[in-house]
C-alpha beads as a LAMMPS data file, in Angstrom:
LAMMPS data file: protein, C-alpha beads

324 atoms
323 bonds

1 atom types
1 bond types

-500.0 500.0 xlo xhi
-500.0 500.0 ylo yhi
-500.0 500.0 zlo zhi

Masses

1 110.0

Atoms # bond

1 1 1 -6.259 27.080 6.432
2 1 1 -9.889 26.310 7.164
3 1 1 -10.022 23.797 10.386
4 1 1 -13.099 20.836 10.245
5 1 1 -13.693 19.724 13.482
6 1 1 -15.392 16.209 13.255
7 1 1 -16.790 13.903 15.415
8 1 1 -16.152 10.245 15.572
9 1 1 -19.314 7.989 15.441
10 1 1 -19.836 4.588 16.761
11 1 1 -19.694 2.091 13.486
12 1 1 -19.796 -1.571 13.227
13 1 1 -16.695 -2.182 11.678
14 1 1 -18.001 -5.268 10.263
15 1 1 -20.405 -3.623 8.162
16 1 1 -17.476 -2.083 6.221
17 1 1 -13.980 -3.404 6.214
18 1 1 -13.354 -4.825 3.013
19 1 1 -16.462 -4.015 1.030
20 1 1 -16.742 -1.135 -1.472
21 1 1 -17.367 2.317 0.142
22 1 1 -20.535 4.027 -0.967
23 1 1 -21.965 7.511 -1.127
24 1 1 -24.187 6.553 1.285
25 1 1 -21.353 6.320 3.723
26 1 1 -20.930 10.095 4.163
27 1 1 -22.858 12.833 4.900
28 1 1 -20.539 15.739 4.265
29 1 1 -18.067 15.787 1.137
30 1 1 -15.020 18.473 1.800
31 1 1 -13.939 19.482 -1.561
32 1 1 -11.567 22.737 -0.275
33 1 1 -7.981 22.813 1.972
34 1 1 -8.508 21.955 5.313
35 1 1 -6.846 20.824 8.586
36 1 1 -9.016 17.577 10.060
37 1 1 -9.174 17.800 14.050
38 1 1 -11.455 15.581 16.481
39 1 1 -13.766 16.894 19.242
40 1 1 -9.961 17.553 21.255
41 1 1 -8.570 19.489 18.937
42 1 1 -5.847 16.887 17.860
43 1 1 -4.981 16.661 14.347
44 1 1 -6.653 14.194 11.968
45 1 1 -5.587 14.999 8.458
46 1 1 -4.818 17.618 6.114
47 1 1 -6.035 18.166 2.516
48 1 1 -4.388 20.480 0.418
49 1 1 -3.836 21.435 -2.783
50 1 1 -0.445 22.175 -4.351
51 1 1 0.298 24.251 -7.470
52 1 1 0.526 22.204 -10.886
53 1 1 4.011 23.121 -11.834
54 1 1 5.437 21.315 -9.025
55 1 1 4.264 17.449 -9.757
56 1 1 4.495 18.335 -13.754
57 1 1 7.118 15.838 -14.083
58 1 1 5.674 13.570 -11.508
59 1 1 2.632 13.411 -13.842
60 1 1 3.902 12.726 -16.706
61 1 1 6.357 9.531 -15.028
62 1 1 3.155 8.285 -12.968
63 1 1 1.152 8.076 -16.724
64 1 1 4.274 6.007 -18.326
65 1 1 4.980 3.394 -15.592
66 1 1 4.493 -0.273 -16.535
67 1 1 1.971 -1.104 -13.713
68 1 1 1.246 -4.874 -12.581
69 1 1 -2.241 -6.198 -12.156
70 1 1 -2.758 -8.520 -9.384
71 1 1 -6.215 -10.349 -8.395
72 1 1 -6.762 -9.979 -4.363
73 1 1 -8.709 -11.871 -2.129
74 1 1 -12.678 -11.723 -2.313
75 1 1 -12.225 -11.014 -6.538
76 1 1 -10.650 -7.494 -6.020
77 1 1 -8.161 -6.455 -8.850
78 1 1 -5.370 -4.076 -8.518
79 1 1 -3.577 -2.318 -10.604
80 1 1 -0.292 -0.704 -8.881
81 1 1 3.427 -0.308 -8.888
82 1 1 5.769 0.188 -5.609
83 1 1 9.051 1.849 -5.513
84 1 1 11.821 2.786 -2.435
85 1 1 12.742 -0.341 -0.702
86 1 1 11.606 -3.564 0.315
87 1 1 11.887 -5.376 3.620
88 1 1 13.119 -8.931 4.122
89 1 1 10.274 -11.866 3.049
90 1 1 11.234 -15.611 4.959
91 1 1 10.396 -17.249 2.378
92 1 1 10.482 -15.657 -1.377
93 1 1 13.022 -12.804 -0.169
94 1 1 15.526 -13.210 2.338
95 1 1 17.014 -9.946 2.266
96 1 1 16.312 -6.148 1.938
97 1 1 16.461 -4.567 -1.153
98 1 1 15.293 -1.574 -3.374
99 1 1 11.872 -2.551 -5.679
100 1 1 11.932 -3.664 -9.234
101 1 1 11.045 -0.264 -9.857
102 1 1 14.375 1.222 -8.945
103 1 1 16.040 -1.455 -10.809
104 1 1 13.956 -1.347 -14.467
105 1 1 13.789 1.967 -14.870
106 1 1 15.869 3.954 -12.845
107 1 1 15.275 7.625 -14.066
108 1 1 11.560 7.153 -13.561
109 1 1 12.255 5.757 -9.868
110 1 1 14.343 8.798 -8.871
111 1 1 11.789 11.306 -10.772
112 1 1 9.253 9.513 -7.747
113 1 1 11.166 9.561 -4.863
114 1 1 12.933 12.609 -5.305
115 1 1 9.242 14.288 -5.296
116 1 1 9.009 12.486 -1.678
117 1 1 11.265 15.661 -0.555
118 1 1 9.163 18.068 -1.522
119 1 1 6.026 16.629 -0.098
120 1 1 8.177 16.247 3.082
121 1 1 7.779 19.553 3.345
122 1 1 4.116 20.240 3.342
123 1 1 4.001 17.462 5.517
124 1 1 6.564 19.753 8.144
125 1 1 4.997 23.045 7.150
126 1 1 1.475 21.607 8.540
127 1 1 1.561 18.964 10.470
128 1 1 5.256 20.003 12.582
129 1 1 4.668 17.673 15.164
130 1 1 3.604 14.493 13.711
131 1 1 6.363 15.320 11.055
132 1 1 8.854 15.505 14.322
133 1 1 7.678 12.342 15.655
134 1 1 8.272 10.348 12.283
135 1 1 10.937 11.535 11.624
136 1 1 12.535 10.685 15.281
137 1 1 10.949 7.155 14.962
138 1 1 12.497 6.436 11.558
139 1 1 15.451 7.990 12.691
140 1 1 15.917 5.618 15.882
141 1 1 15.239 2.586 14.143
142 1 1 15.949 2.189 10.405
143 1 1 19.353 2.857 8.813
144 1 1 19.693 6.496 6.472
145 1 1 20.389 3.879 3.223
146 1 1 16.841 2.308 3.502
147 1 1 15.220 5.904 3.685
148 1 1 14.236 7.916 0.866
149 1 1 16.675 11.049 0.685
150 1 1 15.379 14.109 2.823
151 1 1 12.565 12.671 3.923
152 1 1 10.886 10.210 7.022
153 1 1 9.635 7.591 4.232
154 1 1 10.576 4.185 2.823
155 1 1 8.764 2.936 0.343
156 1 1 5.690 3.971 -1.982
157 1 1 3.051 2.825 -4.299
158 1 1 0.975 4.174 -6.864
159 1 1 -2.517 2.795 -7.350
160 1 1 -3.748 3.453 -10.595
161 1 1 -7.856 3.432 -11.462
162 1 1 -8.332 1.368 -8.272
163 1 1 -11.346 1.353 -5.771
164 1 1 -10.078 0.286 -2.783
165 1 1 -11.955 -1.455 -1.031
166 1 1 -12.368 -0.402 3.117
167 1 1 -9.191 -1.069 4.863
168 1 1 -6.392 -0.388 7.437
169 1 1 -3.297 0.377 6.351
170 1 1 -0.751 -2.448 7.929
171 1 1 2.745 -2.134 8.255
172 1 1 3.794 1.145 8.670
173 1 1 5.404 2.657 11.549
174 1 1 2.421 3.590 14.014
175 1 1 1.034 7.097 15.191
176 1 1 2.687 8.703 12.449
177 1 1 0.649 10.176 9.073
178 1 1 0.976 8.425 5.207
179 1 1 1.239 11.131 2.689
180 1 1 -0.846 11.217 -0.408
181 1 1 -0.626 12.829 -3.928
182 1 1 -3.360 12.368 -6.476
183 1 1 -3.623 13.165 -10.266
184 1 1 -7.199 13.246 -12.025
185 1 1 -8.185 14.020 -15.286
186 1 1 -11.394 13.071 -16.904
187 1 1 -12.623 11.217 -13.549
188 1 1 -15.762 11.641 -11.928
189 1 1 -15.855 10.356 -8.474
190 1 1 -13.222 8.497 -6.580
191 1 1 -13.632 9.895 -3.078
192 1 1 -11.678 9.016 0.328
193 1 1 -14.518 7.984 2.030
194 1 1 -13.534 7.563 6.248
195 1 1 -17.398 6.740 7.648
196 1 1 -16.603 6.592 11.248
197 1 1 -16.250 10.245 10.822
198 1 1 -19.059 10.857 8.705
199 1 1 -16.901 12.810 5.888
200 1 1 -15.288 12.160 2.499
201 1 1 -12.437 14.391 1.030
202 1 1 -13.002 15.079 -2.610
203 1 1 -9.552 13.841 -3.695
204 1 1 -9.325 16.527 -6.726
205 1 1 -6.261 16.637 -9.088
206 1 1 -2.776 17.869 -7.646
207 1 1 -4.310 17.533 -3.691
208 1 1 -1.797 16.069 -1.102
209 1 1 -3.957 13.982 1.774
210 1 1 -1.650 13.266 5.535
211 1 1 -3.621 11.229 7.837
212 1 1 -2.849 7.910 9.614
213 1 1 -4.296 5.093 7.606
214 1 1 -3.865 2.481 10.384
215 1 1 -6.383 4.175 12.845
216 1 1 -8.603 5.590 10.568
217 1 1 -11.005 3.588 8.500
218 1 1 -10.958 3.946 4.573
219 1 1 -12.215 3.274 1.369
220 1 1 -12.352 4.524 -2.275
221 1 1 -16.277 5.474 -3.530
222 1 1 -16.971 4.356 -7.102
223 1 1 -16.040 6.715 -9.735
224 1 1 -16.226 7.039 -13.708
225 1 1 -13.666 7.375 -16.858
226 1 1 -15.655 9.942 -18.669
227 1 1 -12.955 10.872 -21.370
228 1 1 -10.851 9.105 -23.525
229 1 1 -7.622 8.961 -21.811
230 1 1 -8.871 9.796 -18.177
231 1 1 -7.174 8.911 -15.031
232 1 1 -7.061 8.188 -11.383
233 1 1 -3.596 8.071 -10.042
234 1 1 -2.466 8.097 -6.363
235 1 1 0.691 8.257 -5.290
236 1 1 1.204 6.965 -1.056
237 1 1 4.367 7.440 0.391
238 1 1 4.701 5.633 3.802
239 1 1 7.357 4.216 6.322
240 1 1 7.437 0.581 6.510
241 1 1 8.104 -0.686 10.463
242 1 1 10.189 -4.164 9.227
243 1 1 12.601 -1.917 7.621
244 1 1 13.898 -2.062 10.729
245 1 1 15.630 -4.986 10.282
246 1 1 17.614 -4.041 7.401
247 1 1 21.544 -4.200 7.950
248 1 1 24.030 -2.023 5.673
249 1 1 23.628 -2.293 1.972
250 1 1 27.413 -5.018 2.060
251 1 1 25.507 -7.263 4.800
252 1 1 22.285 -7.607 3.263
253 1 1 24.397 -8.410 -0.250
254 1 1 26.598 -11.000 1.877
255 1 1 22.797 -11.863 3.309
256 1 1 21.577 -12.642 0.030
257 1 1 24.544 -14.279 -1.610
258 1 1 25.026 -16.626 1.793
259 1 1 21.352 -17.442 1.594
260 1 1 21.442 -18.600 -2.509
261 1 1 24.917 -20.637 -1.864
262 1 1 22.416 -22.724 0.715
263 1 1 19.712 -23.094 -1.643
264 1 1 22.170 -24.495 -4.202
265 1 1 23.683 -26.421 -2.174
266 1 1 20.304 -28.004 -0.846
267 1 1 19.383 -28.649 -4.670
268 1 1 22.166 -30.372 -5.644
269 1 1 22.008 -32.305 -2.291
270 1 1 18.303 -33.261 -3.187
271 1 1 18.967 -34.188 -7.056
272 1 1 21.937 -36.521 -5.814
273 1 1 19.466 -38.176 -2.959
274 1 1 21.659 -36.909 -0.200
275 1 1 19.655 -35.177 2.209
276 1 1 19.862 -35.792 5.993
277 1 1 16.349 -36.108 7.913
278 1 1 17.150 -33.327 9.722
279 1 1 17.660 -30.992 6.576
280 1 1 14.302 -32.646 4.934
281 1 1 12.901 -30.402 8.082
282 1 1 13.765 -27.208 6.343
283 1 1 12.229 -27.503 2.961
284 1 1 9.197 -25.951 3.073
285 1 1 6.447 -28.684 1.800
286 1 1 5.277 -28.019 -1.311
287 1 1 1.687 -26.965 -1.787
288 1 1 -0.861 -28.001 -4.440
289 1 1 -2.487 -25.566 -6.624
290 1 1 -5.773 -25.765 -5.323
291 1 1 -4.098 -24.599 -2.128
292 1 1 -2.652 -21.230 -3.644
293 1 1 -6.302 -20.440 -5.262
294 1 1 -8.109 -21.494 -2.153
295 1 1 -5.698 -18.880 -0.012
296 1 1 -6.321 -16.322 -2.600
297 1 1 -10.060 -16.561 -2.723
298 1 1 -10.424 -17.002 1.182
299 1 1 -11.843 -20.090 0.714
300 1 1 -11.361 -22.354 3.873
301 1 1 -8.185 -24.911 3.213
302 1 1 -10.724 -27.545 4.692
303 1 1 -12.567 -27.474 1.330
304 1 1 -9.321 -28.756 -0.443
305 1 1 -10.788 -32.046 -1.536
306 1 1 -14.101 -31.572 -1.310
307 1 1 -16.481 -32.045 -4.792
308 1 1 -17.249 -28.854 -6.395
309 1 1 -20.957 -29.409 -6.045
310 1 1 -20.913 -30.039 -1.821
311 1 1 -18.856 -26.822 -1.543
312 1 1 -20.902 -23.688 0.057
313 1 1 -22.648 -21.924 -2.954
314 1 1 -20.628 -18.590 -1.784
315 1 1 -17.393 -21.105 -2.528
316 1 1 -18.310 -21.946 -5.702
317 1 1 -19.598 -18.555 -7.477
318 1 1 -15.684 -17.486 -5.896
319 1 1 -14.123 -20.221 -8.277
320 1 1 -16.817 -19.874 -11.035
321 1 1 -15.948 -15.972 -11.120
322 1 1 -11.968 -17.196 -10.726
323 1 1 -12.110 -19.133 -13.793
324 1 1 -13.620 -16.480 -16.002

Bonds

1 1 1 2
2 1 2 3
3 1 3 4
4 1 4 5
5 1 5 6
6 1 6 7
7 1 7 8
8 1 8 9
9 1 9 10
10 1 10 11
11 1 11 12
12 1 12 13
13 1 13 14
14 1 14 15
15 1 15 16
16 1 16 17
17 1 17 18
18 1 18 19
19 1 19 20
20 1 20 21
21 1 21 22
22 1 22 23
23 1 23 24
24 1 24 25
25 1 25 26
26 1 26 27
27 1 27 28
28 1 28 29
29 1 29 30
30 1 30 31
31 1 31 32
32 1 32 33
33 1 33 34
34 1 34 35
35 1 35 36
36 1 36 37
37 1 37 38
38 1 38 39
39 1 39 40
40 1 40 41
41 1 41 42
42 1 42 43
43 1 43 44
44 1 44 45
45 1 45 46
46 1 46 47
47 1 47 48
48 1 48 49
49 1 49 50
50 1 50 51
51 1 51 52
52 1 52 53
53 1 53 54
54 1 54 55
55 1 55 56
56 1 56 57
57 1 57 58
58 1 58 59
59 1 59 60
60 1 60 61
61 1 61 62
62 1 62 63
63 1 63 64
64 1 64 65
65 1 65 66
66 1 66 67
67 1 67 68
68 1 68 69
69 1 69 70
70 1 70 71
71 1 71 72
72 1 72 73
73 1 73 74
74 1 74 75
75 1 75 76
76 1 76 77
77 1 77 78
78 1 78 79
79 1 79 80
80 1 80 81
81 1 81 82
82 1 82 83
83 1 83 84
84 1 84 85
85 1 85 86
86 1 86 87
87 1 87 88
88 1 88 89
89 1 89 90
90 1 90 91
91 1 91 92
92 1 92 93
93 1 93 94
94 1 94 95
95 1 95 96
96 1 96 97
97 1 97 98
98 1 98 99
99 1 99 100
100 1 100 101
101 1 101 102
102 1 102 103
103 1 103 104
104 1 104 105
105 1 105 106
106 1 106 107
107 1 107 108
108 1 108 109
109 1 109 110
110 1 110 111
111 1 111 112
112 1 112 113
113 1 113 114
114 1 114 115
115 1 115 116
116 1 116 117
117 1 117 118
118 1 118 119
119 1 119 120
120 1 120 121
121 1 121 122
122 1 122 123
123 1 123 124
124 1 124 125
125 1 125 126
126 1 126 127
127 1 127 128
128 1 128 129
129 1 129 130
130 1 130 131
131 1 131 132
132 1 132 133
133 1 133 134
134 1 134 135
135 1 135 136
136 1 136 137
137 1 137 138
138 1 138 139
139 1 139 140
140 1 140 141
141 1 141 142
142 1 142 143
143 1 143 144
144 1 144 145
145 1 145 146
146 1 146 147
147 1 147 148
148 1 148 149
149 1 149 150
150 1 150 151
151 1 151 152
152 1 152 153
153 1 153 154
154 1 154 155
155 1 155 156
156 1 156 157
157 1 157 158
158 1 158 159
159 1 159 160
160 1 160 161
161 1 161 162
162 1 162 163
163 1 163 164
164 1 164 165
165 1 165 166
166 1 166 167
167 1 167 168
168 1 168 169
169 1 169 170
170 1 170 171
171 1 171 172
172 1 172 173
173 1 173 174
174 1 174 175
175 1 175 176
176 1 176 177
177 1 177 178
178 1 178 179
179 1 179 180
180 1 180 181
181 1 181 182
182 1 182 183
183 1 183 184
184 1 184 185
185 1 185 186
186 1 186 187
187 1 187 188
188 1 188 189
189 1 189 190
190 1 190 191
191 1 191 192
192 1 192 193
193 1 193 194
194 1 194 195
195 1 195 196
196 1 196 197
197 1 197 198
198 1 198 199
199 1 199 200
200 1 200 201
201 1 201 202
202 1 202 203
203 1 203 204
204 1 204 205
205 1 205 206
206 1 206 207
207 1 207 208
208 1 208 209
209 1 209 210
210 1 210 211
211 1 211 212
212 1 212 213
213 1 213 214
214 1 214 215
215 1 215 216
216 1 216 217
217 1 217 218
218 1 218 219
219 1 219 220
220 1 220 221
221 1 221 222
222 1 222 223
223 1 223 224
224 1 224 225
225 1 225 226
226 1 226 227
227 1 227 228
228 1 228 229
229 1 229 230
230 1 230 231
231 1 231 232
232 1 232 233
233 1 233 234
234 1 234 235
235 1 235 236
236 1 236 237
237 1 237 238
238 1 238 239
239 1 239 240
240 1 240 241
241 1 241 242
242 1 242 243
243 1 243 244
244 1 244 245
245 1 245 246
246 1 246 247
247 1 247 248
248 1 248 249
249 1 249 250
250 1 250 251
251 1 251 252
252 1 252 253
253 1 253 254
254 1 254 255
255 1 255 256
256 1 256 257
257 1 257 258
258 1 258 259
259 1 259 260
260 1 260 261
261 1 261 262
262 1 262 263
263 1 263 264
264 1 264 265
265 1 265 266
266 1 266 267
267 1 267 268
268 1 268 269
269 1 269 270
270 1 270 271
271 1 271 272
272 1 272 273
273 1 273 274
274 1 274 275
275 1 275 276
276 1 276 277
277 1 277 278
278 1 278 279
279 1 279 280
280 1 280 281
281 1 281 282
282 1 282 283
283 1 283 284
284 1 284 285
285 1 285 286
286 1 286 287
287 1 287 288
288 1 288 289
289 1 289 290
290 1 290 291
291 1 291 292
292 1 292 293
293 1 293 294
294 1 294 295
295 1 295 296
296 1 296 297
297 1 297 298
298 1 298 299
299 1 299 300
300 1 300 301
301 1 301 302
302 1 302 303
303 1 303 304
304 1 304 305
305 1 305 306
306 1 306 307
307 1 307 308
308 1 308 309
309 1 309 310
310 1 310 311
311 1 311 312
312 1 312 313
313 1 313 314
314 1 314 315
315 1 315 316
316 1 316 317
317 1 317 318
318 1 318 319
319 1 319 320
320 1 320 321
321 1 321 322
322 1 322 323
323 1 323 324
């Protein structure tokens, strides 16, 4: 395998997290299999391709998912889908569970995480000690049922047509490398674009990508659907760190059933008028509408309130654009 020894530049960070990568952001595109190493010789990624007949059925799955559309902060829209499991949310989730994924379509759910085994193993065959290290980490700290089988990882998602904007990953266990499949057809563009190192990697159909997301910068350059029926698929399989706090499969049931006896119980309590002060405390206050879009446009929650035509003009193209 070819080895790319790169050199990391000085970048204001501000001039790039969370805006669109460009073309401009590169100098060199690397469009054959290579091991990534800085100006030590320490690994920073590895691109290579794998032969067709192994994600075949991968493929096809990835193109029949239902995927879900969600609007992001700053106007972004994603289309994605996650699978393997899901740590424990205060609020909407007490409790760890698999994704909807696993649940609505089963056969499709083990057709994508049984594929995690076999890209475990590029992932040992070429980068042995990072694969060592994750799988130690994972090992010490998250229970076998919250793993996927064979494999270091937790949890997934597949990002279809998106342009990700510049971004850390955040979450995931640290010092250890996300792995990355990705299916084109009809597609122009679409490059993993990392401009502290100067470089983009080509991203072509059926390549595998390992690096660490949370240390490197990255972002998606714009690309084109040139044929009827073309595609951009990616497929990231990762190891989330608050899996962690998972218990067996029986306690995170008991969890889960404890938790909706309270909320019922609460309910009832508040539809009868018999709440104590003390357990007003715990209901979370409800928010107003305005909050929710104000938190998903990153609009200040100061500006809750204030007339449309005295908010910042920035504010109001943000809600203008929202409405549409």
């Amino acid at each position: 395998m070819k080895v790319i020894q790169l050199q990391r530049q000085n970048i204001n960070y501000k001039d790039y997290i969370k805006r669109p990568a460009n073309n401009t952001d590169y100098k060199t595109l690397i469009k054959e299999d290579c091991m990534l190493v800085d100006q030590d010789n320490q690994i920073l990624g590895i691109y290579i391709t794998i032969p067709p007949l192994k994600t075949k059925l991968l493929r096809e799955v990835v193109k029949r998912v239902h995927y879900q559309t969600n609007r992001r902060t700053q106007g972004l829209t994603t289309t994605s889908r996650i699978f393997g499991y899901m740590p424990r949310e205060t609020i909407r989730k007490d409790y760890c569970s698999s994704t909807a994924l696993a649940r609505q379509n089963p056969k499709y759910h083990t057709i994508i995480t049984n594929f995690a085994e076999t890209l475990s193993e590029y992932y040992k065959d070429t980068c042995p000690e990072i694969f060592s290290k994750h799988q130690a980490a994972v090992k010490e700290k998250i229970k076998d049922e919250w793993t996927i089988v064979g494999t270091p990882f937790t949890s997934g998602i597949i990002n279809k047509d998106n342009q990700l904007n510049y971004h850390y990953d955040r979450g995931n266990i640290k010092k250890v490398y996300s792995n990355m499949v990705a299916f084109k057809s009809g597609c122009e563009g679409g490059y993993l674009c990392m401009p502290e190192y100067g470089i983009a990697l080509e991203i072509k159909d059926n390549s595998c990508t390992f690096f660490d997301g949370q240390e490197i910068l990255h972002g998606v350059t714009p690309f084109e659907i040139i044929e009827q029926g073309g595609y951009r698929y990616t497929l990231v399989y990762y190891s989330l760190q608050q899996m962690w706090k998972c218990e067996d499969v029986n306690m995170e049931i008991a969890r889960f059933r404890n938790r909706k006896t309270d909320r019922e119980k609460t309910r009832l309590k508040r539809m009868r008028g018999e709440l104590e002060v003390d357990e007003l405390k715990d209901i979370p206050k409800e928010k107003s509408r305005n909050y929710n879009i104000f938190k998903e446009l990153n609009i200040p929650i100061k500006f809750i309130g204030t007339p449309f035509t005295r908010l910042p003009k920035e504010y109001q193209k943000r809600l203008n654009d929202y409405k549409r």
